[in-house]
Residue, then its C-alpha position, 0 to 999 in steps of 0.5 A: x523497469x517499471x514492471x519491476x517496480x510494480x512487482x516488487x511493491x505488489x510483493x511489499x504489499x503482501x508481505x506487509x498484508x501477511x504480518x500485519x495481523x501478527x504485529x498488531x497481536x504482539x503490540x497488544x500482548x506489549x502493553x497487556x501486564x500479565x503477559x509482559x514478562x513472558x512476551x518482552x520480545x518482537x519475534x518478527x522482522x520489521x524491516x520486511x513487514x513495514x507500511x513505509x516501505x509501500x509507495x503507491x505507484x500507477x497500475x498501468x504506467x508505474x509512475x510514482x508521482x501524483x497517482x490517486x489512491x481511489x482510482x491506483x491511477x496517475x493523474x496523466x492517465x486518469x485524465x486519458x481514460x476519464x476523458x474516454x468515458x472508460x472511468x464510470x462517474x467521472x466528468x470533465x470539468x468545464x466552465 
């Protein structure tokens, strides 16, 4: 189950990667005057290509919540693998 939630954000990911580039060309011919008249229509599915569909989800556990966009980790293993010296940098905080 939470493989398949990995796969399926990772193939969002790129769908959105591949159309980006067309949607920002087409929002610039929008507002270009000359070429209003001949461009009035978006020719691409938007549904598909949309930056609101990707939820960053934890790259070893697939958990959706508290995961930290630096690392693509959630925080439960950020913690475990932070306190194994595996993350390079990163130190735990004592008082």
């Amino acid at each position: 189950m939470k493989f398949l939630r990995i796969v399926n954000d990772k193939s969002k990911r790129l769908v959105f990667k591949k159309e980006e580039l067309k949607k920002n060309a087409l929002f610039l011919l929008k507002y270009n005057l000359a070429a209003c008249k001949t461009w009035w229509w978006n020719p691409l599915d938007t549904r598909l290509s949309s930056k609101v569909k990707i939820k960053n989800y934890c790259i070893l556990s697939g958990r959706a919540r508290g995961v930290l966009r630096d690392f693509k980790l959630s925080r439960i293993f950020l913690r475990k693998l932070g306190a194994k010296g595996f993350i390079s940098g990163l130190k735990k905080k004592t008082w």
